[in-house]
N, C-alpha and C positions, 0 to 999 in steps of 0.2 A: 658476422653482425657485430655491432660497437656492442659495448658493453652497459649502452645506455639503452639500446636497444632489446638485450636481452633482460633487462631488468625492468623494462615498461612490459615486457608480452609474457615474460616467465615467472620470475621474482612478486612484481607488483600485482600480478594477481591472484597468486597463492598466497601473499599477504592479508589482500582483500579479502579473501572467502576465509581465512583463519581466524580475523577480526570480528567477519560476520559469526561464524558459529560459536566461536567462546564467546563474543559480546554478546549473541543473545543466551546464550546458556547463564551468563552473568544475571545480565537483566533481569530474566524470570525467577535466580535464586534470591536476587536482594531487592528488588524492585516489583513486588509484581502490583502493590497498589499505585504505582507511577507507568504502569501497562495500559494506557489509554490515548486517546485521541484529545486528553485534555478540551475537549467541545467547548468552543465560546457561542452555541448557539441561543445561550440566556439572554445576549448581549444584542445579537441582533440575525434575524432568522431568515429577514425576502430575499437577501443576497446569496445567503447558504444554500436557501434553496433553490436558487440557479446555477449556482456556480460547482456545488459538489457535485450534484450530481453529472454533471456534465464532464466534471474532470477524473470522477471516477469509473463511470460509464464505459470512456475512451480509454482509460490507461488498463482498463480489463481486456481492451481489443487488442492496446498496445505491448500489451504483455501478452498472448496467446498469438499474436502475429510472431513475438521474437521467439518463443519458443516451438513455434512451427518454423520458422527459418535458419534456426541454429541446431534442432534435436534432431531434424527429419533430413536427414542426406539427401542428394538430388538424385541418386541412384532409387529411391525410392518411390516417388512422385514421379519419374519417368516409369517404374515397373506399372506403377497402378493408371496409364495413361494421360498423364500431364505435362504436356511437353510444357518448354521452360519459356514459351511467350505468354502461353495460360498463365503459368505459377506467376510470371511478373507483372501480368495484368491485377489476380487475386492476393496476392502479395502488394503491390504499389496505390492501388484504388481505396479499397477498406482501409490500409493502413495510412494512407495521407489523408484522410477523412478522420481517423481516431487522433492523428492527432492535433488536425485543427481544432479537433474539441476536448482535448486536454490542455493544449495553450491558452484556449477561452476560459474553459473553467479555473486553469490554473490564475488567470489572469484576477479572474473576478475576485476569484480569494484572496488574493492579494492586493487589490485594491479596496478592499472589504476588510483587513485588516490595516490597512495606512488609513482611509477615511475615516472609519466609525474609530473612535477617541477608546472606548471602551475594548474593544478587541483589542485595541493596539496596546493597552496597556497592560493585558494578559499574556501579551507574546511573549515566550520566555526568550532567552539568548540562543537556545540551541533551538526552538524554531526561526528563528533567524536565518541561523547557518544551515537546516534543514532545507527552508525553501531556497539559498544559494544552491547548497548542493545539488538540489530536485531539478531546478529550473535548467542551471545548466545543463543540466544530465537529457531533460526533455527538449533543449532548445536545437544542445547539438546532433540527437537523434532525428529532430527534424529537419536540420540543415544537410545530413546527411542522407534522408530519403528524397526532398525535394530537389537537391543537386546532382546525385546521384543516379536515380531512376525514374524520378518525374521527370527532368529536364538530362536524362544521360543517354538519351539516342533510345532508338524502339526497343532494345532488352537491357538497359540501365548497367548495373556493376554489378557482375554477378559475385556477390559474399558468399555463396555458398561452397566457390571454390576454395573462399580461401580464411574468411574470417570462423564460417560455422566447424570445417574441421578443424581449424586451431582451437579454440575453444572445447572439441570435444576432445579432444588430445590430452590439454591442459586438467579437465577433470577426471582423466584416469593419469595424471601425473604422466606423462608422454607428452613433454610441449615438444613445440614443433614453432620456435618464434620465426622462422625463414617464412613461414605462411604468411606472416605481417608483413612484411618487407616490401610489398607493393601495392598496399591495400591502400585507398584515397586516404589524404589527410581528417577529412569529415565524420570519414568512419572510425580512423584512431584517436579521432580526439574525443568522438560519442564513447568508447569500449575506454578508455581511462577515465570519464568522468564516470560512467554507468560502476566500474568498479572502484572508482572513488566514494561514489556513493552508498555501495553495498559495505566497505569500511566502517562508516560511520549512519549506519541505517540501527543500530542497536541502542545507541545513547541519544535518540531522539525519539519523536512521536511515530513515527515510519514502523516503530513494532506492534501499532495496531490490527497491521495487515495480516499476522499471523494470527490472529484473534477470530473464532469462528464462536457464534451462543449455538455450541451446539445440545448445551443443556437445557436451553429455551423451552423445549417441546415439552421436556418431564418435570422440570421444577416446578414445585408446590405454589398453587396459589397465592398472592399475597392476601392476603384478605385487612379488609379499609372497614371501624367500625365508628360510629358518631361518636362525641362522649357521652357518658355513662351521667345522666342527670339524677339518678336517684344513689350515686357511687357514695356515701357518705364524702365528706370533706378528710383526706389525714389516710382513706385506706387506698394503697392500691394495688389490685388484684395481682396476682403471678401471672406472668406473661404467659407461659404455656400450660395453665388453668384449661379441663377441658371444657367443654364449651357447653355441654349437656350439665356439667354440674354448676356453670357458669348462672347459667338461666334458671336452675333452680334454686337457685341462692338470690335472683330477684324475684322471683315466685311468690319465695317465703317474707322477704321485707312486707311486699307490696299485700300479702295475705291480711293482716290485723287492719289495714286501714280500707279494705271491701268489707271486712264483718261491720266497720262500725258504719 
């Protein structure tokens, strides 16, 4: 293999995944109030609310399709009775359905930030080049399912022979880049943009993914009280004042003015 070759299927993507784990280990050491989705939903909400969910919906499909086609060996799904016109029917069907509706959704979001004037001017520069990186990254996975195995003859390109164990190769440090060497163009252009984007998925908004409330359930109430109209003017209370001695302290104000 040329040397450009071993450096797009070996080199370049133990780069990528090196990027992604120090970049988010970075992130979350110096950044963790810049750990968000940055939300412009104050700005404008009917669009949001067709468009996210719709993109996020699918790329949850899109993403458990890839790691059922890349984790799971074909030796596998044939043991448990799936021969491999099944797998490319439940493989190509769900998945070119997920992501016509990631394209959609992706789409609206982005048309949803060029139209409304207010969104657009919240965009920072690296959601910019986020949605570069994203889009691509989604456009040429799509080009490569719909060429591939929508339109590549009644069992499409089988990746299983050749992109899922190079990859699995690749993350126990065992490449194996000769696996590439004949794999459609569509598909190696999808696997360097996907780990182009894994590079630079830590200095963007892309690290809300790893965000789960799963404090949600046990954090303390917030508790919302009206103001305080008998509060004197000049005092104001201790915040973590308990609350029994709170009310008996307006008890005793409002006491002298019931005696008279």
């Amino acid at each position: 293999m040329s040397n450009l070759e071993t450096f797009l299927w070996v080199a370049f993507p133990w780069l990528a995944i090196a990027a992604f784990v120090v970049g988010m280990i970075w992130r979350w050491r110096t950044d963790q109030f810049g750990w968000t989705t940055h939300s412009s939903q104050i700005y404008e909400s009917k669009l949001l609310r067709l468009s996210s969910p719709l993109f996020h919906y699918g790329m949850l499909f899109v993403i458990i399709g890839h790691l059922m086609g890349l984790a799971i060996p074909k030796s596998w799904t044939r043991g448990v009775g799936i021969s491999d016109e099944v797998y490319h029917l439940i493989a190509t069907i769900p998945g070119t359905i997920a992501g016509v509706a990631v394209i959609l959704g992706l789409l609206g979001l982005l048309y949803r930030r060029i139209i409304n004037r207010s969104v657009y001017l919240s965009t920072s520069a690296s959601d910019k080049w986020m949605f570069v990186f994203l889009g691509f990254a989604i456009l040429t996975g799509f080009v490569a399912t719909v060429a591939t195995q929508v339109f590549g003859g009644p069992h499409g390109y089988d990746y299983r022979e050749t992109i899922s164990p190079w990859i699995r190769q690749l993350l126990i440090l065992n490449a194996e880049p000769q696996l590439m060497a004949d794999v459609p163009w569509q598909f190696k252009l999808h696997v360097i943009s996907g780990f182009t984007l894994m590079a630079v998925w830590p200095f963007t908004r892309l690290v809300h993914a790893f965000s789960a409330p799963v404090g949600y359930v046990s954090r303390p109430y917030v508790v919302y009280r009206s103001r305080d109209s008998h509060n004197p003017a000049g005092h104001a209370p201790a915040g973590w004042e308990p609350i029994r001695s709170r009310t008996q302290q307006l008890q005793d104000r409002e006491a002298p003015s019931r005696g008279a």
